[in-house]
BALOBA-388581 format. One record per residue (C-alpha): residue number from 1; residue in three letters; chain; x, y, z. Coordinates in Angstrom, 3 decimals, decimal comma, padded with zeros to 6 digits, always signed. Layout:
N
+------+------+-------+----------+----------+----------+
| resi | resn | chain |     east |    north |       up |
+------+------+-------+----------+----------+----------+
|  NUM |  ALA |     A |        X |        Y |        Z |
...
+------+------+-------+----------+----------+----------+
% end
This chain:
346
+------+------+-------+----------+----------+----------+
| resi | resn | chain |     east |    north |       up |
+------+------+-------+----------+----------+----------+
|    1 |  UNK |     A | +000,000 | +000,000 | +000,000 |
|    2 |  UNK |     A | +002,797 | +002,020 | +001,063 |
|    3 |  UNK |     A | +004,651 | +001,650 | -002,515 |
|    4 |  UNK |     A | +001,149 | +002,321 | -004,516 |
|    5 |  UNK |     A | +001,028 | +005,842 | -002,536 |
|    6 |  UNK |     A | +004,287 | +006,598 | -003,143 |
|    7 |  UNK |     A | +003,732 | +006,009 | -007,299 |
|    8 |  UNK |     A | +000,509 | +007,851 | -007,214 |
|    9 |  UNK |     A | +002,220 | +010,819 | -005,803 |
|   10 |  UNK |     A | +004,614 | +010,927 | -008,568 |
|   11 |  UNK |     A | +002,130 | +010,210 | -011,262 |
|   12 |  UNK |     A | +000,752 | +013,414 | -009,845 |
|   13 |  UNK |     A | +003,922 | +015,643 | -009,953 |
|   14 |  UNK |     A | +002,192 | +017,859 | -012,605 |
|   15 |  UNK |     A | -000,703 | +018,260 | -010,102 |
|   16 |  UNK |     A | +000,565 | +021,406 | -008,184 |
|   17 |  UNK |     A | +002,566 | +024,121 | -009,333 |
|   18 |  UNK |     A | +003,519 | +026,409 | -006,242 |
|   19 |  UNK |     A | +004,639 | +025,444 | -002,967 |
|   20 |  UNK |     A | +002,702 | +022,693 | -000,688 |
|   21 |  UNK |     A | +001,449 | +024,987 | +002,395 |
|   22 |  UNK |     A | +000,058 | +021,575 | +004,009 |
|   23 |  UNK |     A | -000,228 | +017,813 | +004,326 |
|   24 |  UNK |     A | -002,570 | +015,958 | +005,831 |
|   25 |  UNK |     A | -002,320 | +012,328 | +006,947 |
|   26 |  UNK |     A | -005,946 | +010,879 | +007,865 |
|   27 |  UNK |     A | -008,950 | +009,438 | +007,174 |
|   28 |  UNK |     A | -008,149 | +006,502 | +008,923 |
|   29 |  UNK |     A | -005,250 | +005,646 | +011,117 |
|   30 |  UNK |     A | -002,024 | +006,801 | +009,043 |
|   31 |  UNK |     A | -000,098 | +006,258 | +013,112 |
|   32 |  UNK |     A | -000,388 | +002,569 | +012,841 |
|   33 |  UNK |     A | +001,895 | +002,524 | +009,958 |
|   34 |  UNK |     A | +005,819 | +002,504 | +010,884 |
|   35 |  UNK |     A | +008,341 | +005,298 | +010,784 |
|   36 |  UNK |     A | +010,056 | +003,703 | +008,101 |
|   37 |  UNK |     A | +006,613 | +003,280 | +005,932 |
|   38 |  UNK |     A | +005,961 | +006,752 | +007,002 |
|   39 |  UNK |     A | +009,078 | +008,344 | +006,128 |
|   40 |  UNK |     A | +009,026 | +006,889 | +002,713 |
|   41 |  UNK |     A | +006,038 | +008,707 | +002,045 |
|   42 |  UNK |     A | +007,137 | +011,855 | +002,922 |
|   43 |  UNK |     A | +010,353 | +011,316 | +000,954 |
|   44 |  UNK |     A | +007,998 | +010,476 | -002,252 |
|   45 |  UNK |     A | +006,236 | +014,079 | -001,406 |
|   46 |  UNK |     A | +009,530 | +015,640 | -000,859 |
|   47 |  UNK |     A | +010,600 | +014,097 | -003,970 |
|   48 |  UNK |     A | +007,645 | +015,338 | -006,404 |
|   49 |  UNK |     A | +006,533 | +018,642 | -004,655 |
|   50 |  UNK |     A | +008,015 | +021,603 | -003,336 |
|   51 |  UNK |     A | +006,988 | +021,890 | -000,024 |
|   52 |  UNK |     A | +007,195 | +025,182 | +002,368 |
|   53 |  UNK |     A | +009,031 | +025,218 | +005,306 |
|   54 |  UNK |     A | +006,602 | +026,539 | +007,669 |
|   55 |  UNK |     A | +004,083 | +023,742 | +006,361 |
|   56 |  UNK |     A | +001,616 | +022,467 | +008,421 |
|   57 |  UNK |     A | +002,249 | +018,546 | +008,633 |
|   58 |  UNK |     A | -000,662 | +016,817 | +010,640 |
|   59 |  UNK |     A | -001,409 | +012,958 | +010,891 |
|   60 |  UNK |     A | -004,520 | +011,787 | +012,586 |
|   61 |  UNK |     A | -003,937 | +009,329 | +015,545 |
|   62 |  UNK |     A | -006,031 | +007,156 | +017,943 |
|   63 |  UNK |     A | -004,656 | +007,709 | +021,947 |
|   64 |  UNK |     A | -004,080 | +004,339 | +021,956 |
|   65 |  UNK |     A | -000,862 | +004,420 | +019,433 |
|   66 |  UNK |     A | +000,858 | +007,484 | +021,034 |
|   67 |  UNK |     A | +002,931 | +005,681 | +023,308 |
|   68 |  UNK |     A | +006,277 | +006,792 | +024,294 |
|   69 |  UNK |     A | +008,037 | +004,689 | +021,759 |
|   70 |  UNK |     A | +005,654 | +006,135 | +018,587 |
|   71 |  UNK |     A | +006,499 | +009,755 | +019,692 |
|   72 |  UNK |     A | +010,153 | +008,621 | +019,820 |
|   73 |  UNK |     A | +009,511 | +007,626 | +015,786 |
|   74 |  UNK |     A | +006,992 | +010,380 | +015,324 |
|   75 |  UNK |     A | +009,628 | +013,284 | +016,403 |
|   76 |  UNK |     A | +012,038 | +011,537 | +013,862 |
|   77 |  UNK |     A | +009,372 | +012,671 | +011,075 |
|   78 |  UNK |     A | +008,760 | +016,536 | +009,997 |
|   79 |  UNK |     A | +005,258 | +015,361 | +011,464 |
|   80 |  UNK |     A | +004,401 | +018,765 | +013,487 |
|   81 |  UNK |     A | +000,730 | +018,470 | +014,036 |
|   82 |  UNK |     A | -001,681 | +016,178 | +015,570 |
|   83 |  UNK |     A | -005,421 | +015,360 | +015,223 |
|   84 |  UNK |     A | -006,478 | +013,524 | +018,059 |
|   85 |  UNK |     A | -009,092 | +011,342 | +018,434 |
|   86 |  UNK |     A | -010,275 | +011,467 | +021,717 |
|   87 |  UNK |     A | -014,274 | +011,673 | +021,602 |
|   88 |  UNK |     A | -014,788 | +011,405 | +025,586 |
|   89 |  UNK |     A | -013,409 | +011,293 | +028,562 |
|   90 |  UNK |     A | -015,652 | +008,920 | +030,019 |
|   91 |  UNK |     A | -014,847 | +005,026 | +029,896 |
|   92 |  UNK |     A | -018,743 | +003,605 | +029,765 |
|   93 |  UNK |     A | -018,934 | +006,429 | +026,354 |
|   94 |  UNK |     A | -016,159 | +005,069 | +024,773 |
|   95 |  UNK |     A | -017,121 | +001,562 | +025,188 |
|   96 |  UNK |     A | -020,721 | +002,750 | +024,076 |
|   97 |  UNK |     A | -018,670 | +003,636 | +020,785 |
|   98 |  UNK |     A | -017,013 | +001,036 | +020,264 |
|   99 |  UNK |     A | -013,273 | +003,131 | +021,157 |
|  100 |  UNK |     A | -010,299 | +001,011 | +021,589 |
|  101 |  UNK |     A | -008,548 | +003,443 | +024,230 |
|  102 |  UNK |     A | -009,653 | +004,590 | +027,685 |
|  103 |  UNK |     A | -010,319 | +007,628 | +029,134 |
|  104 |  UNK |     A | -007,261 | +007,863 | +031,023 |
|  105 |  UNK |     A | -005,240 | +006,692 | +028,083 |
|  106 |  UNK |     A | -006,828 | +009,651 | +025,902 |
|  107 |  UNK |     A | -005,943 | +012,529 | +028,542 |
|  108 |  UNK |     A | -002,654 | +010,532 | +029,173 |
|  109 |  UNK |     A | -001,647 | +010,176 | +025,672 |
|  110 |  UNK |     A | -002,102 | +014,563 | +025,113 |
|  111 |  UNK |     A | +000,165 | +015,234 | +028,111 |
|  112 |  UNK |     A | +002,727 | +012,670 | +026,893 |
|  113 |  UNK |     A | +002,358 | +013,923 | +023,256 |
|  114 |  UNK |     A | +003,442 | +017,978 | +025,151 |
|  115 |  UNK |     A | +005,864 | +016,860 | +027,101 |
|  116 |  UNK |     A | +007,465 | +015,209 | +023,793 |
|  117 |  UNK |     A | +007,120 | +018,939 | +022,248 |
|  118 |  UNK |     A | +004,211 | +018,238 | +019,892 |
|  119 |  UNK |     A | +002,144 | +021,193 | +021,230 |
|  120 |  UNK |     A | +000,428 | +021,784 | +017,938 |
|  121 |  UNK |     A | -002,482 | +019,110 | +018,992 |
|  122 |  UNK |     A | -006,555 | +019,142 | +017,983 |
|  123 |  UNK |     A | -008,685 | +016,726 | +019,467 |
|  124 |  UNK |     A | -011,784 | +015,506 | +018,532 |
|  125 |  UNK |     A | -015,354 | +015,147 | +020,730 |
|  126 |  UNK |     A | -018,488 | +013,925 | +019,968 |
|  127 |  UNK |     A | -021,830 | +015,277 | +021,723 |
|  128 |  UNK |     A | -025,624 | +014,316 | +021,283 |
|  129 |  UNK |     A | -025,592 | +010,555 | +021,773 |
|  130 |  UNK |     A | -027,893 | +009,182 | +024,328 |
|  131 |  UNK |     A | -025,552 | +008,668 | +027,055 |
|  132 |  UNK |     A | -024,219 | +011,964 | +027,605 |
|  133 |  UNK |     A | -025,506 | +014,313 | +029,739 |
|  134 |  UNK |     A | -025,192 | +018,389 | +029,236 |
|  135 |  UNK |     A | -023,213 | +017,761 | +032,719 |
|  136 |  UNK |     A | -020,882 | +015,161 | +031,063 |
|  137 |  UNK |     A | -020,670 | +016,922 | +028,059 |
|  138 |  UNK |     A | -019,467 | +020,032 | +030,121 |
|  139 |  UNK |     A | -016,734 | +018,254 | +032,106 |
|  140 |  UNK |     A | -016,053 | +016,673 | +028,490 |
|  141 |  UNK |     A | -016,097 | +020,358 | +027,013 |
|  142 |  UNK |     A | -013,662 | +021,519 | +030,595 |
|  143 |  UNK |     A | -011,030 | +018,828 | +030,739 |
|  144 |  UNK |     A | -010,208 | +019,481 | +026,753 |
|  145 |  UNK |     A | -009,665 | +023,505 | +027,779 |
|  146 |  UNK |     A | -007,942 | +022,086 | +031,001 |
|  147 |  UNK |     A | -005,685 | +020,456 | +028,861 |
|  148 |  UNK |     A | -004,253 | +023,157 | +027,139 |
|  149 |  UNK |     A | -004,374 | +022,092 | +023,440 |
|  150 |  UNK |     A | -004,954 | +025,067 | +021,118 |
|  151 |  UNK |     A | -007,693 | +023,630 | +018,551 |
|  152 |  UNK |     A | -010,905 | +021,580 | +019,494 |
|  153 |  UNK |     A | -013,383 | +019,850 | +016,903 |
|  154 |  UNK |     A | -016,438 | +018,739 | +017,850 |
|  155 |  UNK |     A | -019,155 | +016,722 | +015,776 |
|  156 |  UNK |     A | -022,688 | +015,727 | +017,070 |
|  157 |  UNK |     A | -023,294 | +012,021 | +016,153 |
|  158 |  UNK |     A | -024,821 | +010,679 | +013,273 |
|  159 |  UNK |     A | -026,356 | +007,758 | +012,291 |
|  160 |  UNK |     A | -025,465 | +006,168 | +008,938 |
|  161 |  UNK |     A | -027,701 | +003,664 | +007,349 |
|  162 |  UNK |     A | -026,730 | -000,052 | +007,721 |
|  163 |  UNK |     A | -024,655 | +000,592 | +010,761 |
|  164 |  UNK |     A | -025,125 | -001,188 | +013,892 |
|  165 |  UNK |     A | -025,977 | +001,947 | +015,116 |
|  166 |  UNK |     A | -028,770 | +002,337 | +012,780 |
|  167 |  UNK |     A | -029,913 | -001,905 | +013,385 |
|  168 |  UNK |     A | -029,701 | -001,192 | +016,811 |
|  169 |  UNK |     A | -031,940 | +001,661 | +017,228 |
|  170 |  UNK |     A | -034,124 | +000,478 | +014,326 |
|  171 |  UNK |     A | -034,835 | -002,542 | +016,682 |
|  172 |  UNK |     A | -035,094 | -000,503 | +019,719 |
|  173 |  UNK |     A | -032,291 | -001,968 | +021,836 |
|  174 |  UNK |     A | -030,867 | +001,692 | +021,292 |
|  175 |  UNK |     A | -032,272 | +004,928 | +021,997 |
|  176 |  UNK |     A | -032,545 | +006,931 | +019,097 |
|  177 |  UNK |     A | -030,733 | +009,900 | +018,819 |
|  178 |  UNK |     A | -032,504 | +013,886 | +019,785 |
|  179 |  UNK |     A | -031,741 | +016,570 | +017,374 |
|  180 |  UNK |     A | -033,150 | +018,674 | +020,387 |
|  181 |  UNK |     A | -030,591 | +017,214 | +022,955 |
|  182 |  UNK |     A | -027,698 | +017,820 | +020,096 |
|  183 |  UNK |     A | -028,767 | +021,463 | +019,048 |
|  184 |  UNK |     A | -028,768 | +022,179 | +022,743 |
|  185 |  UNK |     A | -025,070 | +020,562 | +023,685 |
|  186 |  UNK |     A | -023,955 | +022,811 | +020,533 |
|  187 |  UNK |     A | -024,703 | +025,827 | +022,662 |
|  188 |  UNK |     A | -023,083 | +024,890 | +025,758 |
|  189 |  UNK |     A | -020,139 | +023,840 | +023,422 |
|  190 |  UNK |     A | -019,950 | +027,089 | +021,924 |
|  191 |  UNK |     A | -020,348 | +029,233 | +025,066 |
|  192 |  UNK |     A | -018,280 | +027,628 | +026,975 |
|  193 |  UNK |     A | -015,147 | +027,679 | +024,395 |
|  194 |  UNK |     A | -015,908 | +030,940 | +023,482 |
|  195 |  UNK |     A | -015,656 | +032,065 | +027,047 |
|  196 |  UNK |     A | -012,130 | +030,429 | +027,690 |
|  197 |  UNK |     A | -010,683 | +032,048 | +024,443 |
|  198 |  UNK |     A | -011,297 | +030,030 | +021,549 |
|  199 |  UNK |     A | -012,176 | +031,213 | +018,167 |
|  200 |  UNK |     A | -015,375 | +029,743 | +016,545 |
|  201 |  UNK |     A | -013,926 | +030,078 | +013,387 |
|  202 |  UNK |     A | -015,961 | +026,411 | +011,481 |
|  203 |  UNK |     A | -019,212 | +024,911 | +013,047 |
|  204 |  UNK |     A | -017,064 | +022,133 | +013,922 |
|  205 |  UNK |     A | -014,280 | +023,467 | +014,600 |
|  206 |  UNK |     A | -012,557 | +025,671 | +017,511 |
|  207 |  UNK |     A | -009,427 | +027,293 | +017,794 |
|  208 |  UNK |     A | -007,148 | +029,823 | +019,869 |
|  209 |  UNK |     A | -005,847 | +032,855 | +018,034 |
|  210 |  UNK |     A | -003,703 | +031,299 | +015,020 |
|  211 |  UNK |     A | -003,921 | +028,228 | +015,540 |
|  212 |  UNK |     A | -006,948 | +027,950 | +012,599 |
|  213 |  UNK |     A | -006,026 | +024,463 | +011,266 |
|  214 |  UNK |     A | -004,044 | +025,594 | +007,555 |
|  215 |  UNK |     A | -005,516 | +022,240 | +005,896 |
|  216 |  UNK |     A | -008,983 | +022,444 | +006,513 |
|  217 |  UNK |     A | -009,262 | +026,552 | +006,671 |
|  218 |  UNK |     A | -007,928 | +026,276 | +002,888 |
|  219 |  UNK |     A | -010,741 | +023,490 | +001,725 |
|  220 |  UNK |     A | -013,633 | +025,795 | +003,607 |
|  221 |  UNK |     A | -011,869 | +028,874 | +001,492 |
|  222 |  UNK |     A | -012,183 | +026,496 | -001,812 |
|  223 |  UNK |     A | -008,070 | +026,599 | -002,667 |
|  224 |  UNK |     A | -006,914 | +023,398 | -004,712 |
|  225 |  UNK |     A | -005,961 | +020,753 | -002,659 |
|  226 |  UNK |     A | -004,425 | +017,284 | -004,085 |
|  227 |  UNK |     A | -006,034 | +013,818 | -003,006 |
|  228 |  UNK |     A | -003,677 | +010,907 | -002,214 |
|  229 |  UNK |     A | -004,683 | +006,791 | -001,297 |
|  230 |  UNK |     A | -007,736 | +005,168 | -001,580 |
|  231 |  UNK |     A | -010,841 | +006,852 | -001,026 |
|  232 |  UNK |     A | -008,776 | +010,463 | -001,292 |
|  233 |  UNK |     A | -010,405 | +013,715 | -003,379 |
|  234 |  UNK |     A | -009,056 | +016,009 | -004,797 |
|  235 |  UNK |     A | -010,312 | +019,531 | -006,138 |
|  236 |  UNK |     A | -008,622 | +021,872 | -008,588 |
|  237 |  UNK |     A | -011,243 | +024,499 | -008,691 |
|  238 |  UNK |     A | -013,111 | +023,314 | -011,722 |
|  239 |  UNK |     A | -013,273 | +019,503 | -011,117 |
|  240 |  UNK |     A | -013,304 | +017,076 | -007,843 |
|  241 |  UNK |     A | -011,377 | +013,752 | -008,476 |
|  242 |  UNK |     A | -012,280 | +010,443 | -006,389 |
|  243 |  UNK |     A | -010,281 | +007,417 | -006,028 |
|  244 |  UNK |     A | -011,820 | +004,339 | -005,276 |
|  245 |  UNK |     A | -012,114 | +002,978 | -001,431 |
|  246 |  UNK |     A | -011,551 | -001,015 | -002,116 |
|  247 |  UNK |     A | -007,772 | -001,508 | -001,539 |
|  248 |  UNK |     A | -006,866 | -004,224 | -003,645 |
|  249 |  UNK |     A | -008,470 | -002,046 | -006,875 |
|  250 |  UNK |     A | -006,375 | +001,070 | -005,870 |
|  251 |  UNK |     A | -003,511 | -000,657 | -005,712 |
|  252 |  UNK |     A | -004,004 | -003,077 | -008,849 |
|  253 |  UNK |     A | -004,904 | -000,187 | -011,415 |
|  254 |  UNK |     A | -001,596 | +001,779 | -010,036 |
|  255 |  UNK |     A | -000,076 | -001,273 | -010,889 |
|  256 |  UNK |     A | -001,085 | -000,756 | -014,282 |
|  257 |  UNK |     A | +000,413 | +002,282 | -014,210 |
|  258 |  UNK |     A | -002,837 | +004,046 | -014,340 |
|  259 |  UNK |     A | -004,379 | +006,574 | -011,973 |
|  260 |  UNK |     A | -007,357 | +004,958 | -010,037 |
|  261 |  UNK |     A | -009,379 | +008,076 | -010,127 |
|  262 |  UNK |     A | -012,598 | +009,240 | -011,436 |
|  263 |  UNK |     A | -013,038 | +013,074 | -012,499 |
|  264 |  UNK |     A | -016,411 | +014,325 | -011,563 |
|  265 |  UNK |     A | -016,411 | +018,114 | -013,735 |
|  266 |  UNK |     A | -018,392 | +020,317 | -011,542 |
|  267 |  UNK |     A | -021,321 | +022,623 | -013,718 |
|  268 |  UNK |     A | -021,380 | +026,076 | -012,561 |
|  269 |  UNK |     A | -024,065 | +025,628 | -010,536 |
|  270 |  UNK |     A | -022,034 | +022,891 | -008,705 |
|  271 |  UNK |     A | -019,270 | +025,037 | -008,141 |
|  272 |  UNK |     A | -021,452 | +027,937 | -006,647 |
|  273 |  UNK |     A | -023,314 | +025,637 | -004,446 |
|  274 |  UNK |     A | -019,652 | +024,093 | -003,119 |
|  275 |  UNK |     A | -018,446 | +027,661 | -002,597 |
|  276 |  UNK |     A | -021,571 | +028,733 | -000,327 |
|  277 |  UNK |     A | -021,751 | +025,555 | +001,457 |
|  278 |  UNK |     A | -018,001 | +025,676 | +002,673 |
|  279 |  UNK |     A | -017,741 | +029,732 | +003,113 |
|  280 |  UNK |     A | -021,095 | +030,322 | +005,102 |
|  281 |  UNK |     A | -019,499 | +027,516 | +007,586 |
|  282 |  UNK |     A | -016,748 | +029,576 | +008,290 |
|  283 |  UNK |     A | -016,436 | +033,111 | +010,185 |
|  284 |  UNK |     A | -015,105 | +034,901 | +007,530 |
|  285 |  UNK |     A | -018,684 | +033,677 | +005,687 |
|  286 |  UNK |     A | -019,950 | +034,371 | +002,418 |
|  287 |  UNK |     A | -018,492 | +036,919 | -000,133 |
|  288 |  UNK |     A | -021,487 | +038,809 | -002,646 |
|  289 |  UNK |     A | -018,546 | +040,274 | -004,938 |
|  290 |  UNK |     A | -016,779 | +036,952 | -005,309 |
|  291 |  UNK |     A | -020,423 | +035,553 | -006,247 |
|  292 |  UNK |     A | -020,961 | +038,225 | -008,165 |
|  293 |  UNK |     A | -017,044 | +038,041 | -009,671 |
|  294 |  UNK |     A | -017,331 | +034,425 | -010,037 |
|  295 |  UNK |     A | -020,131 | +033,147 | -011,245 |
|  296 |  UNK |     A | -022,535 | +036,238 | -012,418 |
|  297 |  UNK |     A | -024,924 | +038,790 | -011,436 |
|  298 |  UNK |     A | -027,875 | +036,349 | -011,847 |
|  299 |  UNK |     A | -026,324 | +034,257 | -009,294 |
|  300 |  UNK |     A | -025,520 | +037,128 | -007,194 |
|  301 |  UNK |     A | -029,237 | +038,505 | -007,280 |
|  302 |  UNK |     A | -030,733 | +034,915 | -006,978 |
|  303 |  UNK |     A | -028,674 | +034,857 | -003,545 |
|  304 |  UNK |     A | -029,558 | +038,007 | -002,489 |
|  305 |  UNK |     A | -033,357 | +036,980 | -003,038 |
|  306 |  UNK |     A | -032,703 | +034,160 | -000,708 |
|  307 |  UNK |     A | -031,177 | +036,027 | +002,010 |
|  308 |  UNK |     A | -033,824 | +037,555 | +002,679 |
|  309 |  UNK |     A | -036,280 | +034,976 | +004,459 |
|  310 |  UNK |     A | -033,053 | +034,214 | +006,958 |
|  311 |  UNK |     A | -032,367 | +037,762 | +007,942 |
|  312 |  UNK |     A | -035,506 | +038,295 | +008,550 |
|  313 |  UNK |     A | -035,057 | +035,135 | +011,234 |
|  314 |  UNK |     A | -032,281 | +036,873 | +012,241 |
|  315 |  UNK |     A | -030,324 | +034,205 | +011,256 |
|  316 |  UNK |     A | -027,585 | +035,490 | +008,911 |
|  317 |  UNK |     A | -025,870 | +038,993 | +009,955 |
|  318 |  UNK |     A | -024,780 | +041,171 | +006,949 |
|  319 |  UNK |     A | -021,515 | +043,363 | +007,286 |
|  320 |  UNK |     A | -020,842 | +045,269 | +003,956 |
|  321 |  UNK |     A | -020,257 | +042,387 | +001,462 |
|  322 |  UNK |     A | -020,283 | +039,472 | +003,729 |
|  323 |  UNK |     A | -022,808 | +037,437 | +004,908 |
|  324 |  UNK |     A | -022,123 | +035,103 | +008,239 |
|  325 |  UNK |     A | -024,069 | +033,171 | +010,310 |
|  326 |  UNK |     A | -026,346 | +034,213 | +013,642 |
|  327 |  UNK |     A | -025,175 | +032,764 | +016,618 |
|  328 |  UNK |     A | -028,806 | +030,838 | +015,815 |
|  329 |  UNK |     A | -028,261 | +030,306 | +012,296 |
|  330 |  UNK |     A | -025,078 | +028,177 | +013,293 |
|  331 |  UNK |     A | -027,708 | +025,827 | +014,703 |
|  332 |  UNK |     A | -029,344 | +025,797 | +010,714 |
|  333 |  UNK |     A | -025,773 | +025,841 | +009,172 |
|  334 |  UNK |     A | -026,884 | +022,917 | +006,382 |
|  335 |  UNK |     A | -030,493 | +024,341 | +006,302 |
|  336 |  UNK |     A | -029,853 | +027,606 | +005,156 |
|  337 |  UNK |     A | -026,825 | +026,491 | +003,002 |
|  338 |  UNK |     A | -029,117 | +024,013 | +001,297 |
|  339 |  UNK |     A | -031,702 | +026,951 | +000,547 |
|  340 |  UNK |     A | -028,853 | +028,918 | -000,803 |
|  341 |  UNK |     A | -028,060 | +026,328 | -003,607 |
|  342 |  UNK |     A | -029,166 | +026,823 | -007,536 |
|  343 |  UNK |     A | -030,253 | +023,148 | -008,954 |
|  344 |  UNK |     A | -030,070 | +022,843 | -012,773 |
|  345 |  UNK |     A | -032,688 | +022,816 | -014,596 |
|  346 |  UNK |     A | -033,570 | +019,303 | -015,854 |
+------+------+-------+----------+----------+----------+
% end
């Protein structure tokens, strides 16, 4: 797997042109794989791209593999970024989710990964599943400030069909889960990190004073970023590119010496509805003159249009050019952006 990475990233040399401000190691658990395996990959990047300095390297990692002897490996590497997945602090949660770690593990494993000098950490939580109380979810919310990492993320949970999740509750040996209960932990999670200093600067996503994560900040602002390994996208402004998720085809067809990826072209309309759905996450929101530069005054009026039935909620707040979301709208984020997009015309 290691070897068919490495040859897609040099089939894809001609793929960027400046300087690579970021990479990204994750979906899934890149920390499993060895420093050697590892290294070899950023050697092939090294290799193909040109990549800055000051770039912002992150790999995702479960508690569980930042022992002692994985930092050791992990300092070796220009690795200077993690993205922790914690979820919760509480044992009978993580079990509830299936977690491999413990909660003394995951608050463990950040004070380890600081003393080792990676102080550049994000962690993940998850709120609105049945078992967590606001009161949990508030000691949850306390013990990430407490720990002193400068980025949070936090997702409510969803269920996706043909889960166990999804069987479970279907069947009723599972509670199902309250979009009242999750709106309402959303608010506690954004007072209280707003109140200790952090930035809400993504729905998801919280952050002291620049620390904004480079990687995802540049997605939400639409700038091209490459897709590497199965189940990767890419986006180059005009197109999105998949590669297929079955390991044993990704690997076969770069054996081939073939690119496993299929090019979706994006219509206008495609590209608009992208642009509003990333921006109006985001605090810096939703630019009228780049709508207006980039894809047309019909498009521009057609947006203004349907502003109009949000304001008027007081859901959207207008300064000048930009339109951002209501401390209520946040709680409508997909809503609104969904109300926002132009469907062709069949």
């Amino acid at each position: 797997m290691v070897e068919a990475i490495c040859k897609e990233i040099k089939m894809k040399k001609d793929r960027i042109t400046g300087q690579v401000g970021s990479i990204y190691l994750g979906g899934g658990t890149p920390s499993i794989l060895s420093e050697t395996a590892l290294q070899k990959i950023f050697d092939a990047i090294n290799h193909t791209f040109s990549v800055d300095a000051n770039a912002e390297i992150t790999i995702e990692t479960n508690p569980d593999d930042l022992t002692p002897q994985k930092l050791k490996e992990l300092k070796q590497l220009p690795v200077n970024r993690f993205s922790v997945g914690i979820q919760s602090f509480y044992d009978e949660d993580l079990i509830w989710m299936n977690r491999a770690h413990q909660a003394k593990e995951a608050e463990d494993c950040i004070k380890r990964s600081q003393d080792a000098g990676f102080e550049n950490l994000t962690l993940d939580l998850i709120y609105g599943y049945p078992l967590l109380t606001d009161q949990k979810w508030l000691s949850n919310i306390q013990k990430a400030i407490e720990l002193e990492v400068p980025h949070i993320s936090a997702y409510a949970l969803t269920v996706e069909p043909r889960t166990a999740l999804a069987h479970a509750i279907k069947n009723k040996k599972q509670s199902p889960v309250s979009d009242n209960q999750s709106a309402a932990q959303f608010v506690i999670l954004m007072e209280k990190l707003v109140e200790a200093g952090f930035e809400h600067y993504e729905i998801s996503n919280f952050a002291k004073p620049n620390h904004y994560a480079i990687h995802n900040t540049n997605y939400w602002k639409g700038i091209d970023y490459l897709g590497i390994g199965p189940s990767a996208h890419g986006f180059n402004g005009q197109n999105r590119y998949m590669n297929p998720a079955n390991n044993a085809l990704y690997m076969e067809t770069l054996a081939k010496n073939k690119l496993p990826e299929m090019v979706e072209e994006l219509s206008l309309n495609d590209r608009f509805n992208e642009y509003v759905m990333t921006s109006l996450r985001t605090m810096w929101g939703t630019d009228l003159q780049k709508i207006n530069a980039d894809f047309g005054k019909d498009f521009l009026e057609e947006t203004q249009y349907n502003l109009k039935n949000f304001e008027d909620k007081d859901w959207l707040v207008t300064d000048g050019d930009k339109i951002r979301l209501s401390q209520n709208g946040k709680l409508f984020a997909d809503h609104i952006a969904s109300e926002l997009f132009i469907v062709d015309n069949d």
